[in-house]
N, C-alpha and C positions, 0 to 999 in steps of 0.2 A: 364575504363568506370565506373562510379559511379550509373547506371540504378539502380535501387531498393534496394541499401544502406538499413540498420537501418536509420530509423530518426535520424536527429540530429549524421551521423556519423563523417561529417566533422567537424563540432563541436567539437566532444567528440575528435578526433583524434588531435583536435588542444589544446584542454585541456592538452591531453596528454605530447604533444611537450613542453607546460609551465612547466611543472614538477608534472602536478598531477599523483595520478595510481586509478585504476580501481577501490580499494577499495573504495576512495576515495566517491564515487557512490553506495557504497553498494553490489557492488561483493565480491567476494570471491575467485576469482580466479585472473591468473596472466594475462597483461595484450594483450599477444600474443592468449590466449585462447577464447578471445572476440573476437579477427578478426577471428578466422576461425569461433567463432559464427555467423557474420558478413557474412564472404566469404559462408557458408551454407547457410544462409537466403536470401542472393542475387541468388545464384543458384535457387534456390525451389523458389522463385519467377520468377526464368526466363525461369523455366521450361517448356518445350513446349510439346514434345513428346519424347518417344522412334522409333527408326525405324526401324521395321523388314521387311526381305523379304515373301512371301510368308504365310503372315497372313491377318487374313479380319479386317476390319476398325473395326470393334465389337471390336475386339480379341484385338487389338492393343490399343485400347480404355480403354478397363479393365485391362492389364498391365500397362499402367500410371495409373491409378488411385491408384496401390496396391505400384506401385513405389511411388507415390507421397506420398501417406501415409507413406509409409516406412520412405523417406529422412524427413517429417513435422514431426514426433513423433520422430525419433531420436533426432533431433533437439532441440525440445521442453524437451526430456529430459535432454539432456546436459548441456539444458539453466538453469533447475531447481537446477538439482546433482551439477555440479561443476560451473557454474555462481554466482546462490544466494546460493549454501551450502544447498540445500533441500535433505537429503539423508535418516537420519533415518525417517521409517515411510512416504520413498517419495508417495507411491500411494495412501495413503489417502490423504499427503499435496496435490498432483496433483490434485486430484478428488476434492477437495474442494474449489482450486481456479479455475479450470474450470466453477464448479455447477454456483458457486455466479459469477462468471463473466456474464457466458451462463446458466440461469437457465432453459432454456427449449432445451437443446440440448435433454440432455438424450430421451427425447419425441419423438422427433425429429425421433431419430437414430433409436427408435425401431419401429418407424411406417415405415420405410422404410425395415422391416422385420415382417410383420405381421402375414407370413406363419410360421415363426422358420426354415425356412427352412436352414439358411445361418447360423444359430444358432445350429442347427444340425452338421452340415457339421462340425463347430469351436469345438463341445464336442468333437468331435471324436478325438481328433488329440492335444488335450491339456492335460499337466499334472494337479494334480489331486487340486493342489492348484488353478494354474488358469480357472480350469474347476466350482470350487466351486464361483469363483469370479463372471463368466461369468453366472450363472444358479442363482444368487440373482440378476446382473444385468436387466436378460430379468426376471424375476419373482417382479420385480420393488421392492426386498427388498435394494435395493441399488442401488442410482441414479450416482452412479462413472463412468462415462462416461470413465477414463483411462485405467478401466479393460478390455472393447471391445475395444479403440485402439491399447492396448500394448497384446492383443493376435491375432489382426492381424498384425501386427510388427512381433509375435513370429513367426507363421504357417508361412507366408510367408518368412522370415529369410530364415526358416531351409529346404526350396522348396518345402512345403505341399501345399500352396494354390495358387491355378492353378487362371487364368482367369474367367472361364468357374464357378468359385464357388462363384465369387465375385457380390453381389443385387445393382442395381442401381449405376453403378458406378460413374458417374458425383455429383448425390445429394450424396452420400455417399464423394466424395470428397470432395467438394465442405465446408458441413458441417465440417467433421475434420479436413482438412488441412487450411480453411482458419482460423478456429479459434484459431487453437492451434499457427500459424503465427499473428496472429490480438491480440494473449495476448504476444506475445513475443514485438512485436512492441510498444504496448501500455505501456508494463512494460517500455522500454528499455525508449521511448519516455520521460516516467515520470522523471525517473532518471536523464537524460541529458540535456532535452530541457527545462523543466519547471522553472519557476521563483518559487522561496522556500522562503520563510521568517518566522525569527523569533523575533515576537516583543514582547518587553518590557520595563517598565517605572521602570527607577531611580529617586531616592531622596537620601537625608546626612541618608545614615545606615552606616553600620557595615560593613569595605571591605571586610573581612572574610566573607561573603554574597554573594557577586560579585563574589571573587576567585572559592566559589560552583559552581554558577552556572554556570559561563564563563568553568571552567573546564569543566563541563560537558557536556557542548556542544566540545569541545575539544574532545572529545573521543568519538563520534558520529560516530556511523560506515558508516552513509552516512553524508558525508562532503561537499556539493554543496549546500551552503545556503547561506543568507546574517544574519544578525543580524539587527535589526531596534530597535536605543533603543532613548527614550523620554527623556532627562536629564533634571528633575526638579532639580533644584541645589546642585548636586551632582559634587563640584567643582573638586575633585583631577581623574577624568573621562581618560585623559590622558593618565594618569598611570597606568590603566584598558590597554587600547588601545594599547600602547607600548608592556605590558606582553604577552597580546593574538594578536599579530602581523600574528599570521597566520589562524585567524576568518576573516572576510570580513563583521567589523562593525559600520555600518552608524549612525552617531550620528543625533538626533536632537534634537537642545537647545529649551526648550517648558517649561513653567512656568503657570499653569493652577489648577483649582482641578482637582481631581486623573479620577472624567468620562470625565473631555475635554482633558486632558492628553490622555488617551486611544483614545477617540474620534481621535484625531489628528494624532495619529499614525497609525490609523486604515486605515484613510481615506490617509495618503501617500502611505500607502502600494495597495490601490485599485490604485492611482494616478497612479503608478509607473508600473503597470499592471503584480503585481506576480500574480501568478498562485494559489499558499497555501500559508495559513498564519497560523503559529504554535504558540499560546498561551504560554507565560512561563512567570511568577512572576519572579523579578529577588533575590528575597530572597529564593528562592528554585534551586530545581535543579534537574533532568532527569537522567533515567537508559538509557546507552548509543545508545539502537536498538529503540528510540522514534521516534526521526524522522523516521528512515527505517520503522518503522510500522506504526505511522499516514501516511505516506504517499501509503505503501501497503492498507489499509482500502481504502484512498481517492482515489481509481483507481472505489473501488464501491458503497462508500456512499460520502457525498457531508459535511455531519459534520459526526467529528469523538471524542469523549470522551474516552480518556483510566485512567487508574485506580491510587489511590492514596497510598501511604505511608507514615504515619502521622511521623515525627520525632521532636526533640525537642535536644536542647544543651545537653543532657542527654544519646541520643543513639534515638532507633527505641521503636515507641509507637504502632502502628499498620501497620501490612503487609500488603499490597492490600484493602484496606479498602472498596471498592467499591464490592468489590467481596465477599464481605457476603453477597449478597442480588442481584446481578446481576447477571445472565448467562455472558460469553464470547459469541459477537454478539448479544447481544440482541439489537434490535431497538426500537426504541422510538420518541414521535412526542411532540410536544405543550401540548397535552392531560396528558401525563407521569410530566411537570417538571410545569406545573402551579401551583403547592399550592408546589411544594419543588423544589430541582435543586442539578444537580449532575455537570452542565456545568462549571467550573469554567475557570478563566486565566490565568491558567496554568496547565490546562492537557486537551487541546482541539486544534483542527485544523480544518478549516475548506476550501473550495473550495471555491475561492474570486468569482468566477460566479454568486454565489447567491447572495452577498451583492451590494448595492450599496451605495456611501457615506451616512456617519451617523451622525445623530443629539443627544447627549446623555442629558437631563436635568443637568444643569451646578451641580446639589447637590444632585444628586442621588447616595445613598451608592454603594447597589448592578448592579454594572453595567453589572457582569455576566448574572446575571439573567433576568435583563432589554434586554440586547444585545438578548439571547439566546431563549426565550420567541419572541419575534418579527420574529426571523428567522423560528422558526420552526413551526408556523404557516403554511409556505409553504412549510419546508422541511423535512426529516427524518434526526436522527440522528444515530449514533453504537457507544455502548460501547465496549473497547475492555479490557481485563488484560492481554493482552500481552507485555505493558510496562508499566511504569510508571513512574509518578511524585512526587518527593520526597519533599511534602508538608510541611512545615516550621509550628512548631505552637511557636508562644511567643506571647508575650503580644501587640504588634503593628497591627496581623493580622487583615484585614478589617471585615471578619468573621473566624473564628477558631476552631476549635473542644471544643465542651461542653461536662462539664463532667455528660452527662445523656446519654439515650441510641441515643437521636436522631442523622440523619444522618449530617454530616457534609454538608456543605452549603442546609442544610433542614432549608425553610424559609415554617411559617405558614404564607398564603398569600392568595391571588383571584384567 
């Protein structure tokens, strides 16, 4: 019985059967390891009750609840450590993708503890690490929502906490268990189910260009994408095609200037109804967790900008270039990139929800900033430096790094 599967498991299980593996998605685990994540998350979904004799409905009421939490956080950890490889430093990673998923759990949890009472009960009986964790969580120096689940996982484990000590059982469930099952879902969902795309526009360069960047996607640790690439007359394209036999990439012959070119691509890709659409110049080329991380950003912002690498026929001219001057997450709107712009076409992705077909003026250089400026009127966007774009400079670039201090695609403008 397939009742409360992961999303998208028949799917993924038929993926399988073709010859893909799990890596292939951005795990890191083998692919026998995913079905018992699978066969867990089916359970704790189908969970109903325990049945004791000679306990009162209360009593029996508050043992699920500490069950339930038990089997969802296990879960949830297995999903982070040995699924996506989150291991050093996993309680901050945990706490971090919970915060920014559920930004008002933490609130949430403590107000259904407003006495300290249940907070009390927790010091007593925790070592001296976890007691510290637990005494900044309820004192709101820290909003890590994992250090109150993962010390009730512990007490309860090791048969310290009874029934009888556990606050609201239902809303205390209800909160931790559906969420920390509702980010596993939604993770799993993104991976498997979603349409991914990566578009970009060729013309007669240099195939030493092409082998970058097709490479690089080549080595992408999440591998469920298509390719959508624009051929302005780029006749020996084939011979592309042939080499990278194991991309999934769609051509389409388009002979236009360079913003109806894009325009065009743009608008098959909304046709076509992917889900993300990932930016990439095809004279440049990507550090291989790009996708894996636009596409982690895109689970909580809607556009996502990660960081550049200025390079040149020469070697590496600047590392992270964006990150002299940016935080990792910072956000930003319309207001940030109107007189400058960090958005370029190839180190962005965005969530095709917000756009709808586009019109780009047949002779407009900057069509970056043209595109990016119109959308985020409505939307927010994040920068991230947790991957990047290894940005090409020579002499053909549409804008390129100047030799003054200003920012690269920094346009003085309205």
């Amino acid at each position: 019985m397939n009742k409360n599967n992961l999303p998208c498991w028949k799917t993924f299980s038929n993926f399988l059967k073709k010859g893909k593996n799990v890596k292939d998605f951005g795990f890191l685990c083998k692919n026998g390891e995913l079905s018992r994540i699978n066969a867990r998350y089916k359970m704790i979904k189908n969970f109903e009750s325990i049945l004791f004799n000679n306990y009162s409905i209360n009593t029996i009421e508050k043992y699920n609840s500490l069950f339930k939490i038990f089997l969802a956080y296990s879960l949830f950890e297995n999903y982070l450590k040995n699924g996506l490889g989150i291991k050093n430093d996993y309680y901050k990673m945990a706490g971090d993708i919970i915060s920014k998923k559920y930004p008002t759990l933490s609130e949430q949890l403590l107000k259904l503890d407003k006495n300290k009472k249940f907070y009390s009960f927790l010091l007593t009986y925790l070592n001296s690490k976890h007691r510290n964790n637990i005494e900044n969580f309820y004192n709101k120096k820290e909003h890590n929502v994992i250090y109150l689940i993962s010390a009730i996982r512990h007490v309860f484990a090791h048969g310290i906490l009874v029934a009888n000590n556990i606050i609201a059982p239902k809303k205390l469930t209800n909160l931790i268990v559906n969420n920390l099952l509702d980010y596993i879902k939604d993770d799993f969902a993104l991976r498997i189910c979603s349409k991914i795309c990566v578009l970009t526009t060729i013309f007669p360069m240099d195939k030493k260009y092409l082998y970058d960047f097709f490479d690089s996607l080549s080595n992408q640790t999440y591998k469920n994408f298509d390719i959508i690439v624009v051929n302005d007359g780029y006749n020996k394209f084939d011979e592309i095609k042939e080499k990278y036999k194991n991309l999934n990439i769609i051509e389409l012959k388009y002979s236009s200037t360079p913003a109806k070119n894009r325009e065009y691509g743009i608008n098959y890709c909304i046709d076509k109804k992917y889900n993300f659409l990932i930016f990439g110049d095809s004279d440049d080329y990507f550090s291989e967790n790009r996708i894996e991380k636009n596409l982690e950003k895109l689970q909580q912002y809607d556009i996502v900008v990660n960081d550049l690498t200025l390079f040149n026929d020469k070697g590496i001219i600047c590392n992270n270039y964006f990150s002299n001057r940016l935080k990792n997450n910072f956000i930003f709107d319309y207001k940030f990139i109107k007189d400058k712009n960090i958005c370029g076409l190839s180190n962005t992705a965005l969530n095709l929800k917000i756009l709808s077909n586009i019109e780009f003026p047949e002779d407009i250089i900057a069509v970056d900033w043209y595109l990016f400026k119109k959308i985020l009127k409505k939307n927010k966007a994040v920068f991230t430096n947790e991957t990047t774009t290894y940005y090409r400079q020579y002499e053909n670039n549409t804008l390129g790094l100047k030799n003054d201090k200003k920012y690269l695609f920094w346009h003085e403008g309205e």
